[in-house]
N, C-alpha and C positions, 0 to 999 in steps of 0.2 A: 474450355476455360484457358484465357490466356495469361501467361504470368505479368506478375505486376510487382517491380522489385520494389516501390514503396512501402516502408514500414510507417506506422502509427506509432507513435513511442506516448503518447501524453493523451489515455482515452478513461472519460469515467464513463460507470454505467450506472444502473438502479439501486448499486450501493455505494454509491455517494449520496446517503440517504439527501434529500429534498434540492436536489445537483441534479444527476445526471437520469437521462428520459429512456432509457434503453436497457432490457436486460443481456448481458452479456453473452447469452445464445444469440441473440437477435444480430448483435454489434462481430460475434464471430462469423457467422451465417450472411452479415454483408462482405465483409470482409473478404470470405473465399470467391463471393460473386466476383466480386472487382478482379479478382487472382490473385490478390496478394498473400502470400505464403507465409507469413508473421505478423501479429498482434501484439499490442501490450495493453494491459490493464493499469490503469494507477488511478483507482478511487481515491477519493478525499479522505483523511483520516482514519482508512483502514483498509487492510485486504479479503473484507470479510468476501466478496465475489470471486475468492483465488480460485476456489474448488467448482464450482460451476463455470466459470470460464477455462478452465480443464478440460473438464469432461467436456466442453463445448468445441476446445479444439481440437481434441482426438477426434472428436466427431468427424468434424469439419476438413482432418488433415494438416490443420493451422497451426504453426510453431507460436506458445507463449511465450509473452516476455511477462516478468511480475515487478510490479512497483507501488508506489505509494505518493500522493500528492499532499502533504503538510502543510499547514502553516508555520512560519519560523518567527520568534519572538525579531524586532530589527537589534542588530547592537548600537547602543546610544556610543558618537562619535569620543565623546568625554569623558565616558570610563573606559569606553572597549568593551564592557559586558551588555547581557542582553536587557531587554526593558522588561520591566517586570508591572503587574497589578494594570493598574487602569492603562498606562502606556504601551501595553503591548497589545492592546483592544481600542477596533474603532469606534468612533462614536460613542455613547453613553453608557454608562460603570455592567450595564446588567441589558439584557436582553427583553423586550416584552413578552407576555408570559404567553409561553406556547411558542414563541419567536425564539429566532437567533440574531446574533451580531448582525448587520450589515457588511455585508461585504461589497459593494458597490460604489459606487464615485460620482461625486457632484455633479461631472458630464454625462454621467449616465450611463457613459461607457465601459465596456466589460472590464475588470482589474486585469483578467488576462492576455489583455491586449496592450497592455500598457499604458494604459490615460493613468495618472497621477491623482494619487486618493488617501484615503485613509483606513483603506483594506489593510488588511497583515498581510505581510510578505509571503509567498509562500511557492516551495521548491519541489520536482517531480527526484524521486530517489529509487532507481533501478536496481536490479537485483540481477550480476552477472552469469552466479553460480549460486550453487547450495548455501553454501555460506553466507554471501549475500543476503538470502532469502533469510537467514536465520538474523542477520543484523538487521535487517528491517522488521521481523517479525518483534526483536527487541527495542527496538528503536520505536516503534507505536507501543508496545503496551507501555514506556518509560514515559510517555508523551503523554497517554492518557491519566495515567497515573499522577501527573506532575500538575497539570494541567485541572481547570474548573471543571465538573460534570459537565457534558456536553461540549466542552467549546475546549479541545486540546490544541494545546500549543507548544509547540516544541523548540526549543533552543540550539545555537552549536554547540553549546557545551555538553549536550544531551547527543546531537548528532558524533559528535567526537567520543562519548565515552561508550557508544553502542554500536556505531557502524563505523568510527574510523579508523578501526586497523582492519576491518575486512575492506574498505576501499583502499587502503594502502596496498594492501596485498593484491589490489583486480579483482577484487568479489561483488565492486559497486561504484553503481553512475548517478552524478546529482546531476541533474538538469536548472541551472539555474534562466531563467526564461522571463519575457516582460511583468509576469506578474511579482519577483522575486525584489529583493533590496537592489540586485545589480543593473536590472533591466528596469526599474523605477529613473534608476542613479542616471543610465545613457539615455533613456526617453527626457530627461530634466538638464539634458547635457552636460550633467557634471561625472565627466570624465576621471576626475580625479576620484570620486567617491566609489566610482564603479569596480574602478582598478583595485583599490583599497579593500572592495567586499569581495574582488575574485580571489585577492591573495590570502583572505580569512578562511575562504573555501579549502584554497590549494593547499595552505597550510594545513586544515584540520584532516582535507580527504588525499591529499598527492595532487598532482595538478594533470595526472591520468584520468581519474576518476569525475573533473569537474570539465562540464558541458556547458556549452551556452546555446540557449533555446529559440529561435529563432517564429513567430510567430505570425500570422497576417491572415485577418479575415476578410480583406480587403473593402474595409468600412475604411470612412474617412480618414487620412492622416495614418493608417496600417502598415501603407507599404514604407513609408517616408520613416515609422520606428522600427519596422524590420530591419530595416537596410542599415538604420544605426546600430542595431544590435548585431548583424554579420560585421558592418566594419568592424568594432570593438572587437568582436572575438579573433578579425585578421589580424587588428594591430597586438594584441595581446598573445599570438598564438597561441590562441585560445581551439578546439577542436567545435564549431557549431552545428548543430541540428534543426532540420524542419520539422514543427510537430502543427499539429491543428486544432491542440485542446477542444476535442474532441465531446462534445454532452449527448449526443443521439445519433442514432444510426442511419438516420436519412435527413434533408431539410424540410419534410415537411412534418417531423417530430419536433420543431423549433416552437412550436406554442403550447407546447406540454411542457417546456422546460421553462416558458413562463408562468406557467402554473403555477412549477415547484417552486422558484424565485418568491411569487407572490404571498406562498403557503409558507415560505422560511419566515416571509419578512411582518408577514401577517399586515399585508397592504392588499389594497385594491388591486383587481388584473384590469390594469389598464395603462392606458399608453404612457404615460407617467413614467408609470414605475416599470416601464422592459427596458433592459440593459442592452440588448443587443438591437446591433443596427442589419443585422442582414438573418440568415441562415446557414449562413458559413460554417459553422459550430460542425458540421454533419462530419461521420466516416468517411469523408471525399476520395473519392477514386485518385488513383497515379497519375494520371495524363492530369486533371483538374490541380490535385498539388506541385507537378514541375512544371505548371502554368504559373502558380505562385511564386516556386524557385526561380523561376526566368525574371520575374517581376524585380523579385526584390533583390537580386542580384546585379540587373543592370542597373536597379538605383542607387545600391551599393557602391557602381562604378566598378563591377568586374565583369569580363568580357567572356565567362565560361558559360553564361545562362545557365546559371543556379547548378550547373551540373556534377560540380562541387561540391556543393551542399547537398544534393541528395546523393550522391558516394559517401557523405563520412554519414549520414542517416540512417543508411544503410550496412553501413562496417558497424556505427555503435550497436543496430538491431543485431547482427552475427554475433557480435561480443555477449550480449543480453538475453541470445534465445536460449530455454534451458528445457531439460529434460523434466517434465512433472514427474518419471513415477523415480528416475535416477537420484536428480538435484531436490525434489522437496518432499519423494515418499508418501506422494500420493497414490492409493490407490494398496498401500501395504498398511500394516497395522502397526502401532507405536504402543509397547506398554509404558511405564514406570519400570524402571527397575529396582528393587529396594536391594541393598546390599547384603549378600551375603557372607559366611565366613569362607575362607579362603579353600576354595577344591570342593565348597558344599555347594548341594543343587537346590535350586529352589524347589521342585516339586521332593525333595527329602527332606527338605525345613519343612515347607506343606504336613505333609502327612505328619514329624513329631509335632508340631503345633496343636494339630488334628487329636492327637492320642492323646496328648498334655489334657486336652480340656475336657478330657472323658471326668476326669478328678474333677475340676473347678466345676463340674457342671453337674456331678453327681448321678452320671450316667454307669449304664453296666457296657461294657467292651466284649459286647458277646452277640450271638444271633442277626438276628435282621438288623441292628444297628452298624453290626459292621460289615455285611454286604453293604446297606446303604452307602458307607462312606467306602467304601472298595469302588464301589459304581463311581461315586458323583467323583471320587480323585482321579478316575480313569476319563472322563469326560474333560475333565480339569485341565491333565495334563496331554489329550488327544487336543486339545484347542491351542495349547501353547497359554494356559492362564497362570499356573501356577505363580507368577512373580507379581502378577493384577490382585491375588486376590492376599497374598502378604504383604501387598504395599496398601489397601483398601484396609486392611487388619491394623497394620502401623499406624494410618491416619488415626484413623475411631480409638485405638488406647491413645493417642496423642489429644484428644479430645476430650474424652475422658479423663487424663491427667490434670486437664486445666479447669475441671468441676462443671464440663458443661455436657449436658442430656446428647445421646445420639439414638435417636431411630433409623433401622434399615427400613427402606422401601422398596418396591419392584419386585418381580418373578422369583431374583435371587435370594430372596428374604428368609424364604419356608426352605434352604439349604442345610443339609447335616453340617455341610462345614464351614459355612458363614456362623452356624451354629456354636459350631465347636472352640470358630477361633475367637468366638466372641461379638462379632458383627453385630450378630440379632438377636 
């Protein structure tokens, strides 16, 4: 296997639910074929593929990247703030049933290639370090939270109160790219609009942190919006990247992802309604994307052939690749911690909680019930549970405080000290 310093920084997989054609073993497992030694993941709307794309590339050998691909409310020019209710949605107030929004464009052509539509905007946001991971991990559930069931949308105001001081600090990279407000802005020539959405960026993330995405699936009129989007980021010095918005792991996965298209939009599979004009969409090998960088570089009018652009492609994937079991604690176990008093041990709060409800429970503290609980606090505390199962104890009386019923379920249920402490 020979190496292949292209990185993929903009790839969805099978969990970009009715999006992307590929499960992210399949999409790592191309990946190492080509040789390329780093992947990123950035589903639509969540990271629920982080943990399997994991363990995919310990597999594999393949350094993660982890990210997220959002959609962003646009900010209306006249207030500065984001649009909100019907305006931040294309097309008609509500979805048909079973269906989602439209995301696709009068031309037909894919939003993220940049044909001009009335898709929502929407930005790739990488995750440098731990941190990172942890502002995006907050930064989607604020999104979902804010947002209509099913259809999150997330705002700057949302991006700045959740991830923008860990991108101040280098803990994170937005990819702003033709499907975004700024790469609309330069595909529509309005230079001025572009400028004005990169400095909303640079303000809220540092102007470290903010990327311009450089894209071409070399469909009609592709290379001709690349190449406006690299000039833009020259004259702005701006830092840009090649990505491939990537939906499947080979091109002849390209009619499964009209499938999905068809099944979001709840249309007919037919020639109509397919958004894409080629197969380009695929995991494409290194030599095939710095065929693209050559392209869209000479039409840029710069004489490096792209070679440029895939060097800073490749610095932002070194900035971006992270340790899963170091930086996100995969692969180790996370409890709750409930607070204790100061110099006290949880498995010593454990066991008085344990004695306490010998009384509330009108049990005798003698014979086989306190081997029982000798045993099951010795297993307790040989696991490392003791602080799980007094914060599981705190919830259920917090529950119980506010007059509502709690039943324990599961193996742990018939426990002396789930028992004791009131659980079940």
């Amino acid at each position: 296997m020979t190496g292949d310093p292209f990185v993929h920084l903009h790839v969805a997989s099978g969990y970009s639910l009715r999006h992307g054609a590929s499960h992210p073993r399949v999409l790592v497992e191309r990946a190492a074929e080509h040789g390329m030694d780093t992947l990123a993941l950035t589903d639509r709307d969540g990271m629920y593929g982080a943990v399997k794309f994991a363990t995919a590339c310990a597999a594999g050998g393949v350094r993660p990247v982890f990210g997220v691909d959002l959609a962003v409310a646009p900010v209306e020019p006249e207030t500065g703030s984001a649009a909100s209710g019907d305006q931040a949605r294309p097309g008609r107030s509500s979805p048909a049933r079973g269906g989602a929004f439209l995301d696709r464009h009068p031309d037909r052509g894919h939003p993220d290639c940049g044909q001009p539509g009335r898709a929502l905007p929407r930005v790739v946001l990488l995750a440098r370090d731990g941190r990172g991971w942890a502002a995006l991990c907050r930064l989607v559930s604020a999104t979902h939270l804010a947002g209509e069931r099913g259809t999150p949308v997330s705002t700057l105001d949302l991006v700045a109160e959740h991830a923008g001081g860990a991108a101040q600090s280098g803990a994170l990279a937005v990819l702003l790219g033709p499907g975004s407000e700024l790469g609309r802005a330069v595909s529509a020539r309005r230079e001025d609009l572009a400028r004005a959405e990169l400095s909303r960026w640079r303000d809220v993330l540092g102007a470290d942190a903010v990327v311009v995405e450089v894209v071409c699936h070399r469909g009609p009129g592709d290379v001709a919006r690349a190449a406006r989007m690299l000039g833009f980021a020259k004259e702005q010095h701006a830092s840009a990247v090649l990505t491939n918005v990537v939906r499947y792991a080979d091109r002849t996965d390209a009619p499964t992802a009209d499938v999905l298209d068809a099944s979001r939009r709840l249309v007919a599979l037919d020639l109509r309604h397919v958004d894409r004009r080629n197969a380009e969409a695929a995991l494409l090998p290194g030599k095939a994307m710095a065929e693209v960088a050559g392209q869209v570089a000479r039409a840029a009018g710069l004489s490096d052939d792209g070679r440029g652009l895939l060097a800073r492609t490749r610095h932002e994937a070194e900035r971006c690749a992270v340790d899963p079991h170091r930086d996100l604690g995969i692969g180790t176990v996370h409890f709750p911690e409930l607070p204790v008093a100061a110099g006290g041990e949880p498995q010593a709060v454990l066991r008085a909680r344990c004695e306490a409800g010998f009384g509330r429970r009108s049990m005798p503290r003698e014979g086989p019930t306190l081997v029982r609980l000798e045993d099951e606090l010795g297993v307790i505390e040989g696991l490392g549970y003791p602080s799980y199962f007094l914060t599981v104890a705190d919830v259920v009386d917090l529950i119980r405080g506010m007059g509502v019923r709690v039943a324990a379920r599961g193996s742990g249920a018939g426990s002396l000290v789930t028992y004791l402490l009131g659980i079940s």
